[in-house]
C-alpha positions in Angstrom: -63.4 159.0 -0.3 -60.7 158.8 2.6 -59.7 154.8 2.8 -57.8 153.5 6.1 -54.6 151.6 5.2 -55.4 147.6 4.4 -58.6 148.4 3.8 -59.6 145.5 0.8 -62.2 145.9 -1.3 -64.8 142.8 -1.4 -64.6 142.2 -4.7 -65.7 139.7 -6.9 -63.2 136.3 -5.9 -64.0 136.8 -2.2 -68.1 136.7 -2.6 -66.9 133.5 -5.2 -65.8 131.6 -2.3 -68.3 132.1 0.2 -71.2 131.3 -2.0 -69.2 128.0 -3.1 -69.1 127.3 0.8 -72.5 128.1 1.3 -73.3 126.0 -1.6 -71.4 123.2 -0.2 -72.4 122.8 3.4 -76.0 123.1 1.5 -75.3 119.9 -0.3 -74.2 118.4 2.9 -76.8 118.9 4.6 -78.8 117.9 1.9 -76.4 114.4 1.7 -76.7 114.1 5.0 -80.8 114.7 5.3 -81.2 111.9 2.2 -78.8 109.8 3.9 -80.9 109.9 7.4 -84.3 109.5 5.5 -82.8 106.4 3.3 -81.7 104.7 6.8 -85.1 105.1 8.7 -86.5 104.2 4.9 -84.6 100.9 5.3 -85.2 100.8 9.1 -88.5 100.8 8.4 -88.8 98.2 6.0 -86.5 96.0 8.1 -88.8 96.4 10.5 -91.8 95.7 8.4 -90.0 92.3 6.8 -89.3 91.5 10.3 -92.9 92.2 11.2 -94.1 90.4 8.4 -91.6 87.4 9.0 -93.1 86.9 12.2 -96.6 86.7 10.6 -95.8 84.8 7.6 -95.1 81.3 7.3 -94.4 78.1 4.6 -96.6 75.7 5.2 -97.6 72.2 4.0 -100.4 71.3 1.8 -101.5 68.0 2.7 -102.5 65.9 -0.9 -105.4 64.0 0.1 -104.7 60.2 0.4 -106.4 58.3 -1.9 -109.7 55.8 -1.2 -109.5 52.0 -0.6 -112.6 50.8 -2.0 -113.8 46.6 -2.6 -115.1 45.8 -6.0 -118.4 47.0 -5.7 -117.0 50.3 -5.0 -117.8 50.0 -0.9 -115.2 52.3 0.9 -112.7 50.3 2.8 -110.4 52.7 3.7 -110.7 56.7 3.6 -109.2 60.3 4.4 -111.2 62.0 7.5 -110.9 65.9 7.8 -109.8 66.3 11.4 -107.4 69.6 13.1 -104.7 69.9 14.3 -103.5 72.1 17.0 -99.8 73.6 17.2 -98.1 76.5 19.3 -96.3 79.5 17.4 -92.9 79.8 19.9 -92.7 83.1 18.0 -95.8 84.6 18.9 -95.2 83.0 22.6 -92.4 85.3 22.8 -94.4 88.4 21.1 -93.8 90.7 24.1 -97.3 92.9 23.1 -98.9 90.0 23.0 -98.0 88.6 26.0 -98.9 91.9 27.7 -102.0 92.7 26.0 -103.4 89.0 27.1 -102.1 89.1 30.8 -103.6 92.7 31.4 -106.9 91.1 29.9 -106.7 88.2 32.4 -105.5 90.2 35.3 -108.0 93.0 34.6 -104.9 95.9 35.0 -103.7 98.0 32.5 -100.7 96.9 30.5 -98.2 99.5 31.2 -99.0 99.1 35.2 -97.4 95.5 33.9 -94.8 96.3 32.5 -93.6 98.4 35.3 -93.7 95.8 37.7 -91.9 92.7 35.4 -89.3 92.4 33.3 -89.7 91.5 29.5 -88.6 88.2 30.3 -90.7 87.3 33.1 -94.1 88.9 31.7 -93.1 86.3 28.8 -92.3 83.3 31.4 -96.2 84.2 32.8 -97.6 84.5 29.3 -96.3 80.9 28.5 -97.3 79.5 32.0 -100.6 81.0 31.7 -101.0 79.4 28.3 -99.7 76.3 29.6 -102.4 76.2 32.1 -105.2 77.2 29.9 -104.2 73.5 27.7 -103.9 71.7 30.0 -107.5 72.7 31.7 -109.0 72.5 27.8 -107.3 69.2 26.4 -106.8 67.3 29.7 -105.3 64.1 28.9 -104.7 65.4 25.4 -102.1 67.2 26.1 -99.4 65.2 28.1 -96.9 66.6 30.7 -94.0 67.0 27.8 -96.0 69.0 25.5 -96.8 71.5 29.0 -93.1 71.7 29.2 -92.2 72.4 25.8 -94.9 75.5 25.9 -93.5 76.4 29.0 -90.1 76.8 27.7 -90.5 77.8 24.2 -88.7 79.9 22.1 -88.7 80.1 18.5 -90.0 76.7 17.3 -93.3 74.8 16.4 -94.7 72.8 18.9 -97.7 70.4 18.2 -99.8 70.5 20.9 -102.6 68.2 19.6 -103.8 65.9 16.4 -106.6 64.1 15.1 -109.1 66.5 16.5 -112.4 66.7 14.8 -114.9 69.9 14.4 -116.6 69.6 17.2 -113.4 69.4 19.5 -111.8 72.2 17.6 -114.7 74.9 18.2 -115.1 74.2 21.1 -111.1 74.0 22.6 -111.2 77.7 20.1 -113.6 79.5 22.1 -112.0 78.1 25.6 -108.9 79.5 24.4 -110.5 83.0 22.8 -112.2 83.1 26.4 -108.5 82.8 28.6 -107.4 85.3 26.3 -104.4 82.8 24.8 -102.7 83.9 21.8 -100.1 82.2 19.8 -102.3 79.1 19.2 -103.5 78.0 15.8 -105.6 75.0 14.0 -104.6 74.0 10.4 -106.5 71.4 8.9 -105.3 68.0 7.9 -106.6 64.5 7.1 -106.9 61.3 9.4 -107.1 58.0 8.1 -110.5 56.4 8.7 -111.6 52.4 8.5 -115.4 52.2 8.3 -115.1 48.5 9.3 -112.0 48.8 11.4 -112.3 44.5 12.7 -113.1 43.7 9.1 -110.2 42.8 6.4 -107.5 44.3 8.8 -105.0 42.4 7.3 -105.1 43.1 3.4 -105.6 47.0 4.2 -102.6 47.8 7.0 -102.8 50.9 8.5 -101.0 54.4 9.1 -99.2 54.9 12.1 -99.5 57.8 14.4 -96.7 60.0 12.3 -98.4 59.0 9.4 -96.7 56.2 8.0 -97.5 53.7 6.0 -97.5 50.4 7.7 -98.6 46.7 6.3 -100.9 45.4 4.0 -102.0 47.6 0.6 -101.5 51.2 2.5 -97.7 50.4 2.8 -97.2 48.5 -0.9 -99.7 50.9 -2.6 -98.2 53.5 -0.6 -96.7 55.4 -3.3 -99.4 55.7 -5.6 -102.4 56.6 -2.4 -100.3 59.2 -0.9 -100.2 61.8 -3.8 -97.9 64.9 -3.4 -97.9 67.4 -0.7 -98.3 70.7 -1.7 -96.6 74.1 -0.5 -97.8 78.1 0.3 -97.1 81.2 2.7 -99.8 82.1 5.1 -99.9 85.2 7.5 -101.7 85.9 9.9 -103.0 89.4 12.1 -101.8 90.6 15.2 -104.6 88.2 16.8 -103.3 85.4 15.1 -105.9 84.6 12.8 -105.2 83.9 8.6 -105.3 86.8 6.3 -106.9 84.7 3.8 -106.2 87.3 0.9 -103.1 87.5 1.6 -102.5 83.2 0.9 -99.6 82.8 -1.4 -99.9 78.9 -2.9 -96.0 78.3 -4.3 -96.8 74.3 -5.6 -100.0 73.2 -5.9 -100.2 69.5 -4.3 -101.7 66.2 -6.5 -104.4 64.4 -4.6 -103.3 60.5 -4.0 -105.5 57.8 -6.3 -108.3 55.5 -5.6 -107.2 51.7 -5.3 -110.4 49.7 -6.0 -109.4 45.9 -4.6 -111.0 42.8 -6.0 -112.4 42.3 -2.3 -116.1 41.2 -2.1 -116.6 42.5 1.7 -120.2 40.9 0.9 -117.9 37.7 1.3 -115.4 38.6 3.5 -117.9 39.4 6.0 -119.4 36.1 5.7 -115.6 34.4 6.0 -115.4 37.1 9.2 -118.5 35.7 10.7 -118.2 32.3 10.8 -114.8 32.4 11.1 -115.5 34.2 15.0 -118.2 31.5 15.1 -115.7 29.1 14.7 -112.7 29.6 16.9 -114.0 28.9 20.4 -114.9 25.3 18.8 -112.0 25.2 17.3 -109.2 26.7 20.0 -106.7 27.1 17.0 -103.4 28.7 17.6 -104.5 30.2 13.8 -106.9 30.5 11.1 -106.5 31.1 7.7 -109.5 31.7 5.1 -109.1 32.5 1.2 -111.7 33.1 -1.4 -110.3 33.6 -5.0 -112.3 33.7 -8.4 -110.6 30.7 -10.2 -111.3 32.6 -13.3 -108.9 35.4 -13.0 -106.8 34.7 -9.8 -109.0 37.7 -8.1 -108.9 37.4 -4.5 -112.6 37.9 -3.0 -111.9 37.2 0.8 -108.4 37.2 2.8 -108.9 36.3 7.0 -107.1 35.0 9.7 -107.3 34.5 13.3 -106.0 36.2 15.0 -107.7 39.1 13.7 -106.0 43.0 14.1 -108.3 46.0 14.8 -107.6 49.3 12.8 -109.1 51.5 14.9 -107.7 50.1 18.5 -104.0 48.4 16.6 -104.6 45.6 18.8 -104.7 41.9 18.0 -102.3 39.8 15.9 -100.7 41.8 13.2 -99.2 39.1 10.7 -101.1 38.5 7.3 -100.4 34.0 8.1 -102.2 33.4 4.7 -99.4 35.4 2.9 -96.4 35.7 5.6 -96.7 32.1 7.2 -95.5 28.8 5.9 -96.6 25.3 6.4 -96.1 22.0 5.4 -99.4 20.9 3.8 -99.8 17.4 3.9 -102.5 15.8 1.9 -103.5 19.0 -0.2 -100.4 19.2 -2.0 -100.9 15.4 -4.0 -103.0 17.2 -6.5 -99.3 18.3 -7.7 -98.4 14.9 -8.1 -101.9 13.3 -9.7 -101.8 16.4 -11.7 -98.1 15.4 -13.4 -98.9 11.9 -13.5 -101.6 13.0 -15.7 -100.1 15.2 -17.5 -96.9 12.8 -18.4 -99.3 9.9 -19.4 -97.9 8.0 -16.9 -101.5 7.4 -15.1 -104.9 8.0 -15.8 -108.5 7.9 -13.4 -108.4 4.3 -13.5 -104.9 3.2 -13.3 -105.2 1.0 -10.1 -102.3 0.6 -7.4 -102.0 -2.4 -4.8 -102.0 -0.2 -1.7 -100.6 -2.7 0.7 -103.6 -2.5 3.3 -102.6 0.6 4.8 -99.1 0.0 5.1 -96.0 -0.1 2.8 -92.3 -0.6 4.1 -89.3 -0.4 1.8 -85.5 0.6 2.4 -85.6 4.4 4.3 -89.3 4.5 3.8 -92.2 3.6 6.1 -95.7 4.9 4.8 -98.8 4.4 6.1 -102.8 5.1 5.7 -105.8 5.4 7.9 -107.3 2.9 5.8 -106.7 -0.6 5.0 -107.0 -0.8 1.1 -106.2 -2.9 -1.5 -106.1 -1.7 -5.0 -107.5 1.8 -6.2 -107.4 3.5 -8.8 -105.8 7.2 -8.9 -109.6 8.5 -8.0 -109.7 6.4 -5.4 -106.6 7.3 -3.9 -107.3 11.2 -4.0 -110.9 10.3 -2.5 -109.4 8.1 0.2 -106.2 10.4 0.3 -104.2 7.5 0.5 -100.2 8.1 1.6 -99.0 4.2 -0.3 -101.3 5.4 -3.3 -99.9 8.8 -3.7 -96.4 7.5 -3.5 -96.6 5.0 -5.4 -97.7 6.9 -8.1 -95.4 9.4 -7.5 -92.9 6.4 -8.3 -93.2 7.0 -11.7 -91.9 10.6 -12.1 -88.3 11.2 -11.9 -87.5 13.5 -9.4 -86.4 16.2 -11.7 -90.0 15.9 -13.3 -91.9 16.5 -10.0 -89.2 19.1 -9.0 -90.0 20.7 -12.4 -94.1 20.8 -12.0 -94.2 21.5 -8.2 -91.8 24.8 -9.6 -95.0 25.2 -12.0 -97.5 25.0 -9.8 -95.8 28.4 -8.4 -94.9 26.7 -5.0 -91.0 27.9 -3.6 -91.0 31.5 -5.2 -93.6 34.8 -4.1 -96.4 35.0 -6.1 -96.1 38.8 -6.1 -99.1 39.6 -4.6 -99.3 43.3 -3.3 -99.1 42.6 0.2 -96.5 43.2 2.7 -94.1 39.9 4.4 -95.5 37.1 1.9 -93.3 34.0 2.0 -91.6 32.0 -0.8 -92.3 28.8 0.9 -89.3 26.5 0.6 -89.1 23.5 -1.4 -85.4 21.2 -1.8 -84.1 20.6 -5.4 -83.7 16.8 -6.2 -80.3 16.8 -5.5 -80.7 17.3 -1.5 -83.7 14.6 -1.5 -82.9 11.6 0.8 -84.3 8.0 0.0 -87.1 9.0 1.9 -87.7 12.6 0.6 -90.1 11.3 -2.7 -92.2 9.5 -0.2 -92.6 12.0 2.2 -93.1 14.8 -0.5 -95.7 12.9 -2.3 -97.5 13.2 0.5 -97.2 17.3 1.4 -94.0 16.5 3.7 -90.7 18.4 3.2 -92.1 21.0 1.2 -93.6 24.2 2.4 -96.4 26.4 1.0 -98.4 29.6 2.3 -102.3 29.3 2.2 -101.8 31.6 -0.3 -100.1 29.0 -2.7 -102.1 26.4 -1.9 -105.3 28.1 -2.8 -104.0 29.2 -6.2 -102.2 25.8 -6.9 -106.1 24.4 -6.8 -107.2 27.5 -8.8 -105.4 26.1 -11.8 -106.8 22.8 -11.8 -110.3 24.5 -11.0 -110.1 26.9 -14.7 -108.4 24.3 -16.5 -104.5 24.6 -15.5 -103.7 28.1 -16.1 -101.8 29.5 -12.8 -102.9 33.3 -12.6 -101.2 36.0 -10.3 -103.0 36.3 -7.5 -104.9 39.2 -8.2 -105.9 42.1 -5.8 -105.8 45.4 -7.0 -108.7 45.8 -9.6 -107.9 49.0 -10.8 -106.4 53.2 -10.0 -108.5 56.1 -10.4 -107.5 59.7 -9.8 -109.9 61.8 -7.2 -112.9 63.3 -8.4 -112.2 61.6 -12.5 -114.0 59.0 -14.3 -110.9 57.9 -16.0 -110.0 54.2 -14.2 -106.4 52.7 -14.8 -107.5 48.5 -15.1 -104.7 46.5 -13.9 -105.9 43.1 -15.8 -105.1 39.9 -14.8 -101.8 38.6 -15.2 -101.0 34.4 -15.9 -98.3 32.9 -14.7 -97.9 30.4 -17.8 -100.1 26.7 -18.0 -99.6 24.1 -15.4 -101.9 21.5 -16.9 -103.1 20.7 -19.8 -107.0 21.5 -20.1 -107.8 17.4 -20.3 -105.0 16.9 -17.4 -106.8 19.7 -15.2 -110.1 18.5 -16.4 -109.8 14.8 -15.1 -108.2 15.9 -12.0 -111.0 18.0 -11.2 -113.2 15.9 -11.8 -111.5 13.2 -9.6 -111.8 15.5 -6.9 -115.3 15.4 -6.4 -114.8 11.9 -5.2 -113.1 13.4 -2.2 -116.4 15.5 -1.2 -118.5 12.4 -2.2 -120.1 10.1 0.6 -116.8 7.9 1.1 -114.7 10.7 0.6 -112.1 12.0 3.2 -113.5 15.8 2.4 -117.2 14.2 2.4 -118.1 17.3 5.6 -117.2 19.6 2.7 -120.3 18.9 0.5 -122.4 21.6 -0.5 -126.4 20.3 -1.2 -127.8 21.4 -4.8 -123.7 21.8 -5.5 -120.8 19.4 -6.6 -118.2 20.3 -4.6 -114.1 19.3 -6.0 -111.7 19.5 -3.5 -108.8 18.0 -1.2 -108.2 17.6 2.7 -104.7 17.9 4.2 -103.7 16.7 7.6 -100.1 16.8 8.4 -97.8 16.9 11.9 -97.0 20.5 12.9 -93.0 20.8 13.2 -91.5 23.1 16.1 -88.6 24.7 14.9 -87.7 25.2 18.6 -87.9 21.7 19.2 -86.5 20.6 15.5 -89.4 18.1 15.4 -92.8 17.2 15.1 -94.9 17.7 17.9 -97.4 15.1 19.2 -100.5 15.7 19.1 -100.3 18.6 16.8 -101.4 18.8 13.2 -102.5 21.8 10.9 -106.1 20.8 9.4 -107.0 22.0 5.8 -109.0 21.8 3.1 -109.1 23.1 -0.4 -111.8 23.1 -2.9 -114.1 24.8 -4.9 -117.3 25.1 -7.2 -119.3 24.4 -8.8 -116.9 21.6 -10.0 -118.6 21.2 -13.4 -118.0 25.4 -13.9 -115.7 26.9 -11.1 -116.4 30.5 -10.0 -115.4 30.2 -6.5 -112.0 28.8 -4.6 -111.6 28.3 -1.2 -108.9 27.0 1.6 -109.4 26.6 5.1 -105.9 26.3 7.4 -106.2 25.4 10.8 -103.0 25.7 13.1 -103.0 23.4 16.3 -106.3 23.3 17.5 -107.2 22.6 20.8 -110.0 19.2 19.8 -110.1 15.7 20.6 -107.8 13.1 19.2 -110.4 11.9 16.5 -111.2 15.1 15.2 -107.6 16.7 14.3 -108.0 16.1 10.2 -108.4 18.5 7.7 -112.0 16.3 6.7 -113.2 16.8 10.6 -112.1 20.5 11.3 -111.2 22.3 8.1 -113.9 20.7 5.7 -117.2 21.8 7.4 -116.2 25.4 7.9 -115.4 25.4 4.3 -119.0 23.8 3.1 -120.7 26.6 5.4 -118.7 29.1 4.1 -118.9 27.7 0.5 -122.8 27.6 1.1 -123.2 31.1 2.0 -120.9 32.3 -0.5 -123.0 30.6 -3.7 -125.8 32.2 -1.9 -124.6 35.8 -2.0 -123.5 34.9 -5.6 -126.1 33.4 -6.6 -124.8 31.1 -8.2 -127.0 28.3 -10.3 -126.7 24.8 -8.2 -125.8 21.8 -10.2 -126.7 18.6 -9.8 -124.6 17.0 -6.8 -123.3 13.3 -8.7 -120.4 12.3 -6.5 -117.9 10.1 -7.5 -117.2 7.2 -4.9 -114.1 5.2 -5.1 -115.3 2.2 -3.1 -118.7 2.0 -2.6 -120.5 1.1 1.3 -116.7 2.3 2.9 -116.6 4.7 5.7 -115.3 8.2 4.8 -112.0 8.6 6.5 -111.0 12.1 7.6 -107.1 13.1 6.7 
């Protein structure tokens, strides 16, 4: 075989190399295939998360606020399912959305559109035309803010409307389905409701539009009512609408429990009543009723004038049984008869020369409506003599009156769940003036809430045991059997049981025919109890005002076994001359109240034996 010169031979090494090559490049492309797919893999599922992120959302779960209910169970206060509609600024700026519903409003195919506008102004008509379409559906829902926050949104939430019931929310749905708006939804959420919104407006408070606790048991029970919110992911379709399968629930949320309140509304509907019944005779600046079972301290009715509305948030807003202070004149000697008893320093009978109506001594000037002579300790509470009550009043030392007024729980809170409740104020001996026993013998320089007054008389009414103030009855958790009690709680003895005994009984002189509180007799009941008539000091002016006086009464019965307790405070009212005492204002609306109330009790009447300190006197009225 002839072979030209450089002429090599393929031989083995050569085809080595090309197949290596070959071999190579194959991987390569291989690599480089895998490397490609694993991008558009990971493409893809960016996509997809970002898909899916624009679908899926954390969300809320409102824990349903717990009930308000009286003692008999009666709802006072409740959560009401209502909707809530909010705009996705996401799904405002889905472009296919926003195409999909213009070319369905329009009537023209979508990709005629989106030749003829740019992505960002097919979006700016999308949100206009969304804009439009709430504002024709809610009307004065949906306020000229809210229109330019759809208008101009971008990627956040905007609440478009609350509080709306079923009906509203099917019907604002289809209007929306029917102008082709997407990017709207409804969750569901709670609204409180008040089935007697004028009734007990004080002792319940309210939530404010954010939902906020505000006043009265929702804001101090607050805590324990609102439960805890839950949380889960949602997502929703291309239309907008829930996947429901696809609900992820991350914490479950714990429902808010029951408060049962020792209200009666049985009674404080009554109070209510004759309360409105009341005031255009009256033309008080303020009212203040309390009903309390003497028993436990439980407090059965709480009103005032002015009232507030739950459902409108008008009228006045301050709890003045709990918040407001006074000083309460005549009321308050039932602290001093009750130490005087108590020390053995007097007794019913122990008589004091009352100088006629009129007693003058160094710094002191005291006088009564009355011109009387001697009388004993009863007839000084039934005659609410001023020379009496100081005179007896003589024989404590000031630390020893200091020391049971303390007692009687006057000058601190008495804790009672409500918002804004005043200590009072009261002076320690060593600020009183020559002048300061006198006058606080006699309900001057001291200052009480109705509140304190009411349970001061509680404690002589069960035998001198001062108890809390007592208003929540008892916690339940939703849709259980199982009931937390929250018993009564005693503030320590304030009397001994004979003390509190014969001081009770003394004060059914004051109801009795020649009694000051004689307008608070109940018939068929014996009725204990105390008027109070003092001046009514202006802070403003740093003085008494003439003419003005806060009117009062405190009682309760039946005397021979208390099971009701009662004050009546009237603030500068608007009467004649003659009538502005506690026995002419305060002391018949407490006997009609009082009458009613053993009524709805039904409570057994007694026989009515009144005591009278002087026999054949006229009744005076303070």
């Amino acid at each position: 075989m002839n072979r030209t010169r450089g002429d090599v031979p393929a031989g083995p090494e050569s085809g080595g190399r090309i197949g290596v090559i070959r071999r190579m490049v194959l991987v390569c492309v291989v690599l480089l295939a895998s490397r490609l797919i694993v991008l558009q893999v990971i493409r893809h599922t960016e996509l997809a998360e970002k898909s899916r992120d624009l679908r899926m959302r954390q969300e809320a779960v409102p824990a349903r606020r717990g009930d308000i209910l009286d003692r008999h169970g009666e709802v006072l206060a409740r959560n009401q399912t209502v909707f809530e509609l909010y705009a996705d600024g996401h799904h405002l700026n889905d472009y296919n959305l926003a195409v999909a519903s213009l070319s369905r409003v329009l009537g023209r195919p979508g990709a005629e559109i989106r030749r003829e506008h740019t992505r960002e102004q097919l979006l700016a008509h999308y949100r206009d035309h969304v804009a439009r379409a709430l504002k024709a559906l809610l009307g004065e829902l949906c306020d000229e803010e809210t229109v330019t926050a759809v208008r101009d949104a971008d990627s956040g939430v905007i609440t478009v409307a609350r509080h709306l019931e079923a009906p509203e929310r099917d019907r604002i749905e289809t209007g929306l389905e029917a102008a082709s708006v997407r990017g709207l939804y409804f969750r569901e959420t709670q609204r409180r409701s008040y089935p007697s919104p004028r009734r007990l407006g004080h002792v319940l408070g309210y939530l404010d539009a954010s939902g906020k606790a505000r006043e009265g048991i929702e804001a101090t029970m607050d805590a324990e009512l609102r439960g805890q919110d839950g949380q889960r992911w949602i997502e929703r379709d291309n239309r907008g609408r829930e996947i429901a399968a696809f609900r992820q629930e991350i914490t479950p949320c714990r429902d808010g429990l029951t408060v049962q309140l020792t209200i009666d509304m049985g009674l404080q509907c009554i109070v209510e009543n004759l309360l409105d019944a009341a005031m255009p005779k009256l033309q008080a600046a303020k009212v203040s009723v309390i009903l309390q079972d003497p028993r436990d301290g439980s407090i059965l009715a709480l009103a005032n004038r002015p009232s507030f509305d739950l459902t409108t948030r008008r009228g006045g807003l301050r709890n003045i049984a709990v918040s407001d202070r006074y000083e309460p004149g005549s009321t308050f000697k039932i602290v001093v008869a009750g130490a005087a008893l108590d020390l053995s320093l007097a007794d019913p009978e122990s008589e004091v020369f009352c100088h006629y109506g009129e007693l003058r001594e160094p710094g002191v000037r005291i006088r009564d409506i009355g011109q009387y002579g001697n009388l004993s300790l009863a007839g000084i509470l039934a005659k609410s003599s001023n020379v009496g009550i100081y005179k007896i009043a003589r024989r404590l030392s000031s630390d020893q009156l200091y020391d049971y007024i303390e007692d009687f729980g006057f000058g601190t809170r008495t804790g009672i769940p409500l918002t804004a409740e005043t200590s009072g104020a009261i002076h320690p001996p060593e600020e009183w003036t020559a002048a300061s026993l006198s006058r606080i013998a006699m309900g001057y320089e001291v200052s009480v809430s109705a509140l304190q007054m009411v349970n001061a008389m509680s404690a002589v009414a069960n035998g001198g045991e001062l108890w809390r103030p007592r208003l929540v009855a008892a916690l339940r958790q939703a849709h259980d059997t199982s009931i937390r009690e929250l018993p009564p709680e005693s503030m320590g003895r304030v009397l001994s049981p004979q003390s509190a005994g014969a001081l009770a009984d003394m004060l059914t002189g004051a109801t009795g025919p020649s009694g000051s509180g004689h307008r608070a007799a109940v018939p068929g009941y014996q009725v204990a109890g105390k008027t109070g008539t003092a001046e009514l000091y202006s802070e403003q002016a740093k003085g008494y005002v003439t003419g003005s006086v806060i009117a009062s009464f405190a009682g309760f019965l039946p005397a021979s076994s208390p099971r009701l307790c009662g004050i009546v405070v009237i603030h500068d009212p608007s009467v004649a001359p003659a009538d502005r005492f506690g026995g002419a204002l305060a002391a018949p609306l407490f006997a009609e109240i009082a009458r009613r109330a053993a009524a709805y009790l039904s409570l057994l009447p007694d026989e009515a034996k009144h005591k009278s300190a002087t026999a054949d006197e006229p009744a005076p009225l303070n």
